[in-house]
N, CA, C and O atoms as CSV, one atom per row, in Angstrom:
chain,resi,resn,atom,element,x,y,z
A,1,UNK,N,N,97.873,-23.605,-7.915
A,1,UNK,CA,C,97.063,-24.692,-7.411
A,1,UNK,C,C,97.187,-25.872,-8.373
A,1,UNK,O,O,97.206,-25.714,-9.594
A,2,UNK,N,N,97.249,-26.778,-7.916
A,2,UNK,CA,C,97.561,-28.123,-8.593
A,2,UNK,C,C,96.414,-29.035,-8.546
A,2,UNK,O,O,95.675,-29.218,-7.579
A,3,UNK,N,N,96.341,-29.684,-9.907
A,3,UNK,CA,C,94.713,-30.861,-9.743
A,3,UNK,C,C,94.986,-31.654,-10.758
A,3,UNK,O,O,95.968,-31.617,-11.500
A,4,UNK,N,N,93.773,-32.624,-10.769
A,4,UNK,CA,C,93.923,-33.335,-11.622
A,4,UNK,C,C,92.689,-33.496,-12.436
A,4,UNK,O,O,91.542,-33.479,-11.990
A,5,UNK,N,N,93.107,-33.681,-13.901
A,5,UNK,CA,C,91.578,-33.915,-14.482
A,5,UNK,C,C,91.587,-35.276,-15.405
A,5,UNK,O,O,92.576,-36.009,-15.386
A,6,UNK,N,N,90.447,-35.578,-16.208
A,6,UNK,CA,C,90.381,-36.434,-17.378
A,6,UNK,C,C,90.223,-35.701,-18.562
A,6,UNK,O,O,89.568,-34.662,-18.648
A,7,UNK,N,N,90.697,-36.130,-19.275
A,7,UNK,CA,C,90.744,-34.999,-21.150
A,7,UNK,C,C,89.383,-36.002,-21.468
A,7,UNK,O,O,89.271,-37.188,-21.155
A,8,UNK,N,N,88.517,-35.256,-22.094
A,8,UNK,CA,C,87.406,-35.846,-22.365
A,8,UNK,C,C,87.356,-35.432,-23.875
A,8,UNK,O,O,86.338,-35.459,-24.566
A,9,UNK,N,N,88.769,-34.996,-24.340
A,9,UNK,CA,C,88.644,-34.802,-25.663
A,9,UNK,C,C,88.082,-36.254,-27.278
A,9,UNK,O,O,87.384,-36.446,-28.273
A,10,UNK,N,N,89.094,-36.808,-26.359
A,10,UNK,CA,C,89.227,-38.493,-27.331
A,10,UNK,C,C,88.777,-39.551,-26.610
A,10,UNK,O,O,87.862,-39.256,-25.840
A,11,UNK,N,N,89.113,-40.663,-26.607
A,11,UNK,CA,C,88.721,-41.891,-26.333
A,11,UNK,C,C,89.283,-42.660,-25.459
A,11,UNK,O,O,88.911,-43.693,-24.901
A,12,UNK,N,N,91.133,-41.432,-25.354
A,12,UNK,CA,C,91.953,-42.304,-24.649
A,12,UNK,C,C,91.822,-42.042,-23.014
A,12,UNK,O,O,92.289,-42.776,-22.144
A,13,UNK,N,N,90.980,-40.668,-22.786
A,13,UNK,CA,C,90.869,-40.293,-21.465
A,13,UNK,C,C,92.297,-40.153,-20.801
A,13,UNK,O,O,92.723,-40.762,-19.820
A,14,UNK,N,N,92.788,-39.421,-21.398
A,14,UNK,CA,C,94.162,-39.044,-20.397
A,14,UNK,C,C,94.117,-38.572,-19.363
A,14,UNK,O,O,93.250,-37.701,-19.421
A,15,UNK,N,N,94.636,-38.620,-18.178
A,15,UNK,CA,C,94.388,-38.202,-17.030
A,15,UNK,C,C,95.610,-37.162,-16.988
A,15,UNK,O,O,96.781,-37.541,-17.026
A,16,UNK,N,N,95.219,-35.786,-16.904
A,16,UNK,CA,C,96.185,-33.951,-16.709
A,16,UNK,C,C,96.269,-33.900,-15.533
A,16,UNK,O,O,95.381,-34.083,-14.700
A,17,UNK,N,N,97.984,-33.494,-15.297
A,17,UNK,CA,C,97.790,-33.069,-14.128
A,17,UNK,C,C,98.366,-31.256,-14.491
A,17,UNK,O,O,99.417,-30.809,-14.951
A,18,UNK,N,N,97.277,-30.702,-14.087
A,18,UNK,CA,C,97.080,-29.181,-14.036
A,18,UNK,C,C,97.890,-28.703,-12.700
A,18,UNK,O,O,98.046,-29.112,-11.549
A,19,UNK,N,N,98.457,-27.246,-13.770
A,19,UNK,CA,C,98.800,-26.263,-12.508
A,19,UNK,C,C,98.437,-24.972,-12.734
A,19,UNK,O,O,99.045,-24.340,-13.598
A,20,UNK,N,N,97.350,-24.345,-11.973
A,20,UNK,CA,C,96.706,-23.164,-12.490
A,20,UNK,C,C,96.821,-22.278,-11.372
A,20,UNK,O,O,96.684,-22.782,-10.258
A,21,UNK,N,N,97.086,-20.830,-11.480
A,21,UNK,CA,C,97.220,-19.824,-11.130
A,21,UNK,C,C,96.004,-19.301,-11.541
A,21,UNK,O,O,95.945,-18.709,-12.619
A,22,UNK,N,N,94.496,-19.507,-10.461
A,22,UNK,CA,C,93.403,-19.041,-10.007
A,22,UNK,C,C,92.875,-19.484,-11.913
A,22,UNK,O,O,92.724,-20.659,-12.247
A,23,UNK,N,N,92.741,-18.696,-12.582
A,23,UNK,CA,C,92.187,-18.897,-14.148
A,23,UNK,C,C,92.596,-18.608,-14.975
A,23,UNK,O,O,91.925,-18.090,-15.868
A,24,UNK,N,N,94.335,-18.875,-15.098
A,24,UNK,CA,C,95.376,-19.224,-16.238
A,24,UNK,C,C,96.169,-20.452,-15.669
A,24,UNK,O,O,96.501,-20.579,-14.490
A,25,UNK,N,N,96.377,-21.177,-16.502
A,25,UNK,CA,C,97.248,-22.555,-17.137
A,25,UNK,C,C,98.483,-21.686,-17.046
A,25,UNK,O,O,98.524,-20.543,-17.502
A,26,UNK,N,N,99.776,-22.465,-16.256
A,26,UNK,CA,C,100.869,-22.161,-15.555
A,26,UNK,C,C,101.336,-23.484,-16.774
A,26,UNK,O,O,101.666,-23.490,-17.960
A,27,UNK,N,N,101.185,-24.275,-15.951
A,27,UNK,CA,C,101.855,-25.736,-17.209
A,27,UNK,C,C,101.004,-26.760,-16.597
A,27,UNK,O,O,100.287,-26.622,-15.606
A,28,UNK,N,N,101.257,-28.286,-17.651
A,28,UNK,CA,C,100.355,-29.466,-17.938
A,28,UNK,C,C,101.295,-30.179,-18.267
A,28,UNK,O,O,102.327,-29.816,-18.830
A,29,UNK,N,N,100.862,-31.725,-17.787
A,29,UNK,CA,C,100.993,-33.049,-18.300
A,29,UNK,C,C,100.364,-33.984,-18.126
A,29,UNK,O,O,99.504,-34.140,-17.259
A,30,UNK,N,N,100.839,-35.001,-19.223
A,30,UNK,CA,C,99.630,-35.849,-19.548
A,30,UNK,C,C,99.157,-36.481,-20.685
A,30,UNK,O,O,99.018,-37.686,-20.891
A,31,UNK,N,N,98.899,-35.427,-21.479
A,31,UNK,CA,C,98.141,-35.235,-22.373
A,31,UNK,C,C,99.200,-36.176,-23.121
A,31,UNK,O,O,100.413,-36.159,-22.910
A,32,UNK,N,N,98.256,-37.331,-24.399
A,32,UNK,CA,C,99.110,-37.860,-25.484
A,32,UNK,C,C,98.974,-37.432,-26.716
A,32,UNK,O,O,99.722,-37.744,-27.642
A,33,UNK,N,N,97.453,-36.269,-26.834
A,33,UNK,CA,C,97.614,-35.758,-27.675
A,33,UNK,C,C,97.414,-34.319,-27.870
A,33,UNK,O,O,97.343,-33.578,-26.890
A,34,UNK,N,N,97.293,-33.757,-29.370
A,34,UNK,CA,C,97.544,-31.828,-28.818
A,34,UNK,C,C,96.137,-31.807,-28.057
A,34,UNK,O,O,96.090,-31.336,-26.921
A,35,UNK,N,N,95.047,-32.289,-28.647
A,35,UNK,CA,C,93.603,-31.657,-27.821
A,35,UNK,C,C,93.648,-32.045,-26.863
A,35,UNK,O,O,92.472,-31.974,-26.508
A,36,UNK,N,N,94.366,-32.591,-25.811
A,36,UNK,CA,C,94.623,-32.364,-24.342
A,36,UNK,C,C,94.874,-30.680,-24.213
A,36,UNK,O,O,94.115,-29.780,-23.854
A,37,UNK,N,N,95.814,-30.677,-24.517
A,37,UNK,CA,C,96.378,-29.356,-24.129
A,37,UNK,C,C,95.266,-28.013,-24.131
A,37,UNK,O,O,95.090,-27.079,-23.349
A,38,UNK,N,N,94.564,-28.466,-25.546
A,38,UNK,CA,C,93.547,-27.030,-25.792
A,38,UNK,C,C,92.432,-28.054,-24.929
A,38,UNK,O,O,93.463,-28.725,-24.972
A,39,UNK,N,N,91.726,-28.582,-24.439
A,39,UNK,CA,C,90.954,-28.698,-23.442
A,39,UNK,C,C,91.397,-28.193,-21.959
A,39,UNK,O,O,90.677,-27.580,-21.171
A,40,UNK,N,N,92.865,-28.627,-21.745
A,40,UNK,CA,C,92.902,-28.052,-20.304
A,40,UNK,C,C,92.747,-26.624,-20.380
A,40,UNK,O,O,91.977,-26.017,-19.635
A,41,UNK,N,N,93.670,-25.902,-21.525
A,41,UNK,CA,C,93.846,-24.811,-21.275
A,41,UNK,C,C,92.104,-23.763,-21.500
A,41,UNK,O,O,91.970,-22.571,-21.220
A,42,UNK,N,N,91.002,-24.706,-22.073
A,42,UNK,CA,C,90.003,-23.769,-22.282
A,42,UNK,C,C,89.333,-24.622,-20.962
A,42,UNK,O,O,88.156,-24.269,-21.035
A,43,UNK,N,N,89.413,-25.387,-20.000
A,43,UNK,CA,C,88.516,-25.659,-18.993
A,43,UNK,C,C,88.979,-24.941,-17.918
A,43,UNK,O,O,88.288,-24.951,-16.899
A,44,UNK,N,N,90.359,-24.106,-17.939
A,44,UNK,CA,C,91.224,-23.894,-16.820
A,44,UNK,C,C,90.410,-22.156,-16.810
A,44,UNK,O,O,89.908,-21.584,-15.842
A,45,UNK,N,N,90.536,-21.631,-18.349
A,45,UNK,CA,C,90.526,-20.358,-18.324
A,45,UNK,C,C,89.125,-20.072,-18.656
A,45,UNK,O,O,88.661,-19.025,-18.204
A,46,UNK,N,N,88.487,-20.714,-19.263
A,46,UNK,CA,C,87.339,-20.150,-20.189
A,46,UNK,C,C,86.457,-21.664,-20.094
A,46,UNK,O,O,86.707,-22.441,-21.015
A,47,UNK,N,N,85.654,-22.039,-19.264
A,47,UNK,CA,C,84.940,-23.099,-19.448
A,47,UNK,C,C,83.645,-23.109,-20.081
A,47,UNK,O,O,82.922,-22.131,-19.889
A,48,UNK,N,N,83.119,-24.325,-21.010
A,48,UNK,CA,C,81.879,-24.237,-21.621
A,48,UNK,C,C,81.333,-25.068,-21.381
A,48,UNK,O,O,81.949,-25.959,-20.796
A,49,UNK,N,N,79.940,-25.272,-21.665
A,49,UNK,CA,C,79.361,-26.347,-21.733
A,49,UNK,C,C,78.097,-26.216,-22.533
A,49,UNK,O,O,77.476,-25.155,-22.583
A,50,UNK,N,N,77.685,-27.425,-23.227
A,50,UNK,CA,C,76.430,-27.150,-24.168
A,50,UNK,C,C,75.369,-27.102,-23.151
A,50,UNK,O,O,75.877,-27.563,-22.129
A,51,UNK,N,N,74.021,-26.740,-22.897
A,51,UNK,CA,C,73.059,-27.011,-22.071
A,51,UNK,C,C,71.912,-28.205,-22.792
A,51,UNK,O,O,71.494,-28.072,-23.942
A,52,UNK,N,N,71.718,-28.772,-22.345
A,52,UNK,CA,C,70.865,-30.009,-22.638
A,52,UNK,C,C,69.340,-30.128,-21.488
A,52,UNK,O,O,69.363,-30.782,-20.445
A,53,UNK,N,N,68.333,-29.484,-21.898
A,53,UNK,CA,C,67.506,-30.007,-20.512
A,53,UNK,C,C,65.504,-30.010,-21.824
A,53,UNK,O,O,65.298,-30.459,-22.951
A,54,UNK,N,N,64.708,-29.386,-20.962
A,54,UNK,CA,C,63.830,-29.452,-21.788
A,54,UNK,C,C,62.752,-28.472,-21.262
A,54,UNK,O,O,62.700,-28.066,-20.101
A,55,UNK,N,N,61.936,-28.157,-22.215
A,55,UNK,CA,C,61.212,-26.569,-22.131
A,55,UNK,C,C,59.399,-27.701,-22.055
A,55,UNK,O,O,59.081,-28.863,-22.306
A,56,UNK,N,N,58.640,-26.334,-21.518
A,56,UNK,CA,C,56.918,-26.726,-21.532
A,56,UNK,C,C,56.393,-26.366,-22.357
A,56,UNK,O,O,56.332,-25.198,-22.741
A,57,UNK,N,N,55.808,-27.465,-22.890
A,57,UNK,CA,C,54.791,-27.026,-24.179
A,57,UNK,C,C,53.226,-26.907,-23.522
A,57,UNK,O,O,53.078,-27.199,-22.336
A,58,UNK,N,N,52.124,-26.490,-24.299
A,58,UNK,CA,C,51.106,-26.412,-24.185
A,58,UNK,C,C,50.446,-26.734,-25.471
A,58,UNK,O,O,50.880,-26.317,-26.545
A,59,UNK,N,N,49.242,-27.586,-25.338
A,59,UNK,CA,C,48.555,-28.139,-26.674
A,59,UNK,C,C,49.435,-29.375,-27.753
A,59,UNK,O,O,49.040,-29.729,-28.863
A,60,UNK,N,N,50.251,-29.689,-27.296
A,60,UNK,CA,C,51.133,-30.943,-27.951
A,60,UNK,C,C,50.969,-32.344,-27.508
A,60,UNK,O,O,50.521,-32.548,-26.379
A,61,UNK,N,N,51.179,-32.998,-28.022
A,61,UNK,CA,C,50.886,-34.445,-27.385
A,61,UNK,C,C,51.931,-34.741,-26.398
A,61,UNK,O,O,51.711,-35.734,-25.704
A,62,UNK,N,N,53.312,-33.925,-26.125
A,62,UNK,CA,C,53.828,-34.222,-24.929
A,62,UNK,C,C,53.917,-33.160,-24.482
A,62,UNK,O,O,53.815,-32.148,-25.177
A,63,UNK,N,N,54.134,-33.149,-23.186
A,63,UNK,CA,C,54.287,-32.098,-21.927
A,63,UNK,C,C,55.621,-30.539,-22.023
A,63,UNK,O,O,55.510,-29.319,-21.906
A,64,UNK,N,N,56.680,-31.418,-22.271
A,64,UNK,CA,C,58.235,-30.962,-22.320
A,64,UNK,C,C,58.786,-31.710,-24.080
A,64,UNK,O,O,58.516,-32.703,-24.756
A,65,UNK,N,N,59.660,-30.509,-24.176
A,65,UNK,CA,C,60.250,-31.068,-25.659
A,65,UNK,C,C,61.621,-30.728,-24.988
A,65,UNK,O,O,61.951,-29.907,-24.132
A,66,UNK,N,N,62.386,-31.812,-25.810
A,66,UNK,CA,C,63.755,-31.635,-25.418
A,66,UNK,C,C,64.397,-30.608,-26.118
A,66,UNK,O,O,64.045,-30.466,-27.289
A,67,UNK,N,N,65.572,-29.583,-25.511
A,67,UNK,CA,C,66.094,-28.986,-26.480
A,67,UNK,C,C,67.652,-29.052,-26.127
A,67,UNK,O,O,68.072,-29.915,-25.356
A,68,UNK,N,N,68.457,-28.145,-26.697
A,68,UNK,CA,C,69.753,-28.304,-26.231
A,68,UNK,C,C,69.847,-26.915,-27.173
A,68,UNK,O,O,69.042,-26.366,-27.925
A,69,UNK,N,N,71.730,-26.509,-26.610
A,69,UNK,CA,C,71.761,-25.261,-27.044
A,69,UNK,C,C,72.695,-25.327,-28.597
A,69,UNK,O,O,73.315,-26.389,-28.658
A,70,UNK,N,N,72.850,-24.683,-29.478
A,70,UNK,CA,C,73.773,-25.312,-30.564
A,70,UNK,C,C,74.916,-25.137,-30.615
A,70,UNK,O,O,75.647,-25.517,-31.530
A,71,UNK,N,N,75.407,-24.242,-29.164
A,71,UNK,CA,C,77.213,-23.873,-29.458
A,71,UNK,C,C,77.247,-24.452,-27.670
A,71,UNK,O,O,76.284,-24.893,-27.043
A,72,UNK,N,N,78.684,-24.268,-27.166
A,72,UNK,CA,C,78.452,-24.510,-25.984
A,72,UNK,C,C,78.403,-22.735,-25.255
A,72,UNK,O,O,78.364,-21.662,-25.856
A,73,UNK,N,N,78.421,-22.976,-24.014
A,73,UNK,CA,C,77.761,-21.332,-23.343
A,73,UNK,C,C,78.798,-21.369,-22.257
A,73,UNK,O,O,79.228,-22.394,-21.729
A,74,UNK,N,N,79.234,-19.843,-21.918
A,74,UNK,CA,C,79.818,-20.021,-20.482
A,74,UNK,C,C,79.556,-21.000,-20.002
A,74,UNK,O,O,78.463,-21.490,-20.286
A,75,UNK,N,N,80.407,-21.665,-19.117
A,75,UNK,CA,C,79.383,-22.507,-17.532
A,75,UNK,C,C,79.095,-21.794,-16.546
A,75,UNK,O,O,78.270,-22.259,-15.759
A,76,UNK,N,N,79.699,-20.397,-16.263
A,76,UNK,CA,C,79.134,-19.500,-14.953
A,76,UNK,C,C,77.449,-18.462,-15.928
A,76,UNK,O,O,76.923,-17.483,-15.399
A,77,UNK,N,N,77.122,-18.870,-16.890
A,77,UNK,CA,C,75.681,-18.708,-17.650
A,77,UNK,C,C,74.575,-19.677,-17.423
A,77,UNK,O,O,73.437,-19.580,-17.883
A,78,UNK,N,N,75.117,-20.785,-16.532
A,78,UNK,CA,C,74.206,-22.321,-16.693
A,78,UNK,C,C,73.106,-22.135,-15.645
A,78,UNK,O,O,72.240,-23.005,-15.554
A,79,UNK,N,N,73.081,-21.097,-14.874
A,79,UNK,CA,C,72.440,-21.089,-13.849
A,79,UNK,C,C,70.840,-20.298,-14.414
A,79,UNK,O,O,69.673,-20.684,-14.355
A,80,UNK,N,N,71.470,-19.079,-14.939
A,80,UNK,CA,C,70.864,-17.778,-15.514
A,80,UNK,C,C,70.266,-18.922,-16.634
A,80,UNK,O,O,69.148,-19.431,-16.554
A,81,UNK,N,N,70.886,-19.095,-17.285
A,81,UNK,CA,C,70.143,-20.112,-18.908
A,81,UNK,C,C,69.061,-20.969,-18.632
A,81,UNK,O,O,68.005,-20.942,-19.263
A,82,UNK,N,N,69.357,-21.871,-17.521
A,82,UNK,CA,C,68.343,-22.508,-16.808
A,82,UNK,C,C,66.998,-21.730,-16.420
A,82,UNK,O,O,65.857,-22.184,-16.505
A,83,UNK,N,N,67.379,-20.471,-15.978
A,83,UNK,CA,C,65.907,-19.666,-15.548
A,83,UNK,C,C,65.412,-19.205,-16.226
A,83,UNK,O,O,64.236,-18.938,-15.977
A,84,UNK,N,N,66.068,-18.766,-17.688
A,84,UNK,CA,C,65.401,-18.133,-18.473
A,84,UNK,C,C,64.181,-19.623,-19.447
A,84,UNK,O,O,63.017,-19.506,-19.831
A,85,UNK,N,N,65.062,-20.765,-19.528
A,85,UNK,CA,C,64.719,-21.659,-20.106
A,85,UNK,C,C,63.081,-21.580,-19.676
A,85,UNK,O,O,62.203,-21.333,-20.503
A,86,UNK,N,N,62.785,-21.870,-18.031
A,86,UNK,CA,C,61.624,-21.856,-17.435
A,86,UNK,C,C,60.586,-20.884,-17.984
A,86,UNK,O,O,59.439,-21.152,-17.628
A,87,UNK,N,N,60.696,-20.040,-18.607
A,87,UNK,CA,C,59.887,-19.415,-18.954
A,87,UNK,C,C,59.679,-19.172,-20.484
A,87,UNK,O,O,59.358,-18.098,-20.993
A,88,UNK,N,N,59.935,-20.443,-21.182
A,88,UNK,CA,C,59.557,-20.652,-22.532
A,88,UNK,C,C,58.641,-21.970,-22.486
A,88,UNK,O,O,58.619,-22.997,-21.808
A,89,UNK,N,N,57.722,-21.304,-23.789
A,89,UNK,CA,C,56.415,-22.490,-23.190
A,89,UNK,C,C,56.257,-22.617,-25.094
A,89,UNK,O,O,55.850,-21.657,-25.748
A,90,UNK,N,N,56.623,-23.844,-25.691
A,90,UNK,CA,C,56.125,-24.289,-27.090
A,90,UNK,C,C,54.881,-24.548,-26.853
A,90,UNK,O,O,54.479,-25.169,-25.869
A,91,UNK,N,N,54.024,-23.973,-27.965
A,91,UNK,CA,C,52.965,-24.035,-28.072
A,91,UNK,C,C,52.488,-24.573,-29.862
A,91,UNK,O,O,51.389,-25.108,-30.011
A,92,UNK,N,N,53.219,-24.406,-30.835
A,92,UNK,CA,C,52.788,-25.154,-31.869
A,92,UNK,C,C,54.181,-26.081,-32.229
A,92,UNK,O,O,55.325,-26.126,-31.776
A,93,UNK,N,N,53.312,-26.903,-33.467
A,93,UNK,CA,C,54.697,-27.745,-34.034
A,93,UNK,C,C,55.829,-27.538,-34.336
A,93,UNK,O,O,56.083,-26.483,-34.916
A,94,UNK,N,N,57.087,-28.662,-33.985
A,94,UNK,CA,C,58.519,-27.991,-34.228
A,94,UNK,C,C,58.936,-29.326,-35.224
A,94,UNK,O,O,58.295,-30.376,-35.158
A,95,UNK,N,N,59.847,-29.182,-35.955
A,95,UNK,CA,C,60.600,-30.008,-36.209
A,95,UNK,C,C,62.026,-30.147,-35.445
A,95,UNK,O,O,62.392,-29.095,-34.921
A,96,UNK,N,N,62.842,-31.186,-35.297
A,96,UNK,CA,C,63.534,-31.279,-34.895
A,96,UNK,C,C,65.089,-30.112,-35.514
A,96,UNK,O,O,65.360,-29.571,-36.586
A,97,UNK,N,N,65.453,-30.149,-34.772
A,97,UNK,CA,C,66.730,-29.122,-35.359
A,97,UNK,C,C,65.941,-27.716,-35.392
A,97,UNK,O,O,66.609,-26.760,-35.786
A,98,UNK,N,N,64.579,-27.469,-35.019
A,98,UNK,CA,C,64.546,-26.402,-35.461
A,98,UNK,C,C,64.712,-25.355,-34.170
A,98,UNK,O,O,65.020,-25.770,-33.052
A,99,UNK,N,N,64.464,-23.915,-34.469
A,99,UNK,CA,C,65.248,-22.976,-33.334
A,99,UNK,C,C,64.170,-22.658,-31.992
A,99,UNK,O,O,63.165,-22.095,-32.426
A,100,UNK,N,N,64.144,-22.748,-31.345
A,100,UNK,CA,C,63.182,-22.608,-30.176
A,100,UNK,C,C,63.125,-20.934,-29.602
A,100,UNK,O,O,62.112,-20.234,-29.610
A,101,UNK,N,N,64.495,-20.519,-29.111
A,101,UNK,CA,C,65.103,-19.228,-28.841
A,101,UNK,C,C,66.167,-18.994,-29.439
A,101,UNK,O,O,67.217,-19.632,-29.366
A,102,UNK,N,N,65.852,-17.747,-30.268
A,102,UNK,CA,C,67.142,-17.593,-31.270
A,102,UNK,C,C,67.982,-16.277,-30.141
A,102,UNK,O,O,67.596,-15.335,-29.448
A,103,UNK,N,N,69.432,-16.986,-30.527
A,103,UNK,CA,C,70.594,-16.018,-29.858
A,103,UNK,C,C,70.227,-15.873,-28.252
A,103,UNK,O,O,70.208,-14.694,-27.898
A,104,UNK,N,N,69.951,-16.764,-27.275
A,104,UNK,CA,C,69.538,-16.796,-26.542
A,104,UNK,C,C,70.418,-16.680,-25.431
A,104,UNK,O,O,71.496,-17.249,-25.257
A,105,UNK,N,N,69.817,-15.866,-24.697
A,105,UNK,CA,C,70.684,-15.010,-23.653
A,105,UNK,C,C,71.648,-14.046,-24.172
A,105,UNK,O,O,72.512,-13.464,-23.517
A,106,UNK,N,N,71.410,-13.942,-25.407
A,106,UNK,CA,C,72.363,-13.182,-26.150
A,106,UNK,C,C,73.889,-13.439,-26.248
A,106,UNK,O,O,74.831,-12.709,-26.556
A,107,UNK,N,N,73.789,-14.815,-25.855
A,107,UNK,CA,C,75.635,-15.710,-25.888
A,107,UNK,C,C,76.018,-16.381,-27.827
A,107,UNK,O,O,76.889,-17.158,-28.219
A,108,UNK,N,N,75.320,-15.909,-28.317
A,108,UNK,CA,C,75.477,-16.334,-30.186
A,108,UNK,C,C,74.967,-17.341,-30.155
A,108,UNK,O,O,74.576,-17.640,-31.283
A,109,UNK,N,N,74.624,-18.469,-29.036
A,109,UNK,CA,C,73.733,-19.799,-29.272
A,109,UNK,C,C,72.627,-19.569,-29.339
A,109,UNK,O,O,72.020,-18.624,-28.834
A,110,UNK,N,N,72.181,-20.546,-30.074
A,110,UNK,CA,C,70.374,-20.891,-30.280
A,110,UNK,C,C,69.882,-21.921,-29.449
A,110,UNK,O,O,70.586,-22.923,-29.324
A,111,UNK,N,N,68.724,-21.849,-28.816
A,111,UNK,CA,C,68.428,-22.840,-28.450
A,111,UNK,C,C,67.109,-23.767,-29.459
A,111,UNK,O,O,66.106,-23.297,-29.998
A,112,UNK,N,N,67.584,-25.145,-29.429
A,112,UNK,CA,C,67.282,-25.653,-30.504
A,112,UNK,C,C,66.573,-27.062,-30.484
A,112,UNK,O,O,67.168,-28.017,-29.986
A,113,UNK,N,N,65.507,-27.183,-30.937
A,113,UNK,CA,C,64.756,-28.566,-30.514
A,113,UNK,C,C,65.215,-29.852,-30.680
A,113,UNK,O,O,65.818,-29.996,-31.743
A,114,UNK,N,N,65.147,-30.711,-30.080
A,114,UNK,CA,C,66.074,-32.316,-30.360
A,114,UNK,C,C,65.460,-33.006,-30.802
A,114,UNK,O,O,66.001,-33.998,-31.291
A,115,UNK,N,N,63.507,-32.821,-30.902
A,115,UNK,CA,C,62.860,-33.993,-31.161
A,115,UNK,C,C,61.963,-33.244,-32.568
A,115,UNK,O,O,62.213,-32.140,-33.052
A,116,UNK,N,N,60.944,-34.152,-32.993
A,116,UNK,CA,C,59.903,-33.161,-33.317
A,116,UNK,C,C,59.085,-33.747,-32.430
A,116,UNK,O,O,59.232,-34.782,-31.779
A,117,UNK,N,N,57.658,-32.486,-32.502
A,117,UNK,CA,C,56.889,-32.790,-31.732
A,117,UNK,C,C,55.568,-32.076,-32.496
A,117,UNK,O,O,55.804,-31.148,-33.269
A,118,UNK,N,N,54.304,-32.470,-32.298
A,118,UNK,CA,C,53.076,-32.156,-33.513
A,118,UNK,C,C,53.304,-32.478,-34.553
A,118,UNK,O,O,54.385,-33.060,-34.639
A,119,UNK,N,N,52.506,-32.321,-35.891
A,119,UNK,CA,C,52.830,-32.240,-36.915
A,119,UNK,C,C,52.994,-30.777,-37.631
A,119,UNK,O,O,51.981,-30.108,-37.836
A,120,UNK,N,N,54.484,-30.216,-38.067
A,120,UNK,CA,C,55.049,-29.409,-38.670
A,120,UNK,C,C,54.201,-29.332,-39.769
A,120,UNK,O,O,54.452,-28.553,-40.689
């Protein structure tokens, strides 16, 4: 199967044109530099993505704290990660960077606060 993507590695946005056999990289072009190549070949076979959204607190001066995850995660996990997210509720002070759910979902990422929120 043949497609086309953007390398979102650098700045230059190369536009790949992919040829993949269901979820292996057959061959590529495009790319002007090597991290083209290791982006197609890990979006073709093995895709990630960091999760970025935000959890419910209770007793804080805001509602939701932002978090994000610290490695990126499967993308066929984004669904499951999302539901589990729903059912974490901060309830005292965080500093920023600090861990919200450690090893979460059991994928080696943490999920990890972006802001602070209370006083730590």
């Amino acid at each position: 199967m043949k497609r086309s993507m953007t390398c979102i590695e650098c700045p230059k946005g190369c536009r790949l044109e992919i040829d993949a056999d269901g979820a292996r990289l057959i061959s590529m072009s495009g790319h002007e530099c090597s991290r083209g190549s290791l982006y197609a070949r890990r979006e073709i076979e093995a895709p990630v993505r960091t999760l970025t959204t935000s959890v419910l607190t209770r007793g804080l001066e805001l509602k939701m704290l932002p978090v994000r995850t610290s490695k990126p995660i499967p993308k066929e996990k984004i669904f499951e990660a999302m539901a589990a997210v729903k059912s974490i509720t901060v309830t005292t002070p965080v500093k920023a960077g600090a861990v919200v759910a450690t090893d979460f979902l059991g994928l080696g990422a943490d999920l990890i606060a972006c802001r602070s929120l209370g006083k730590p």
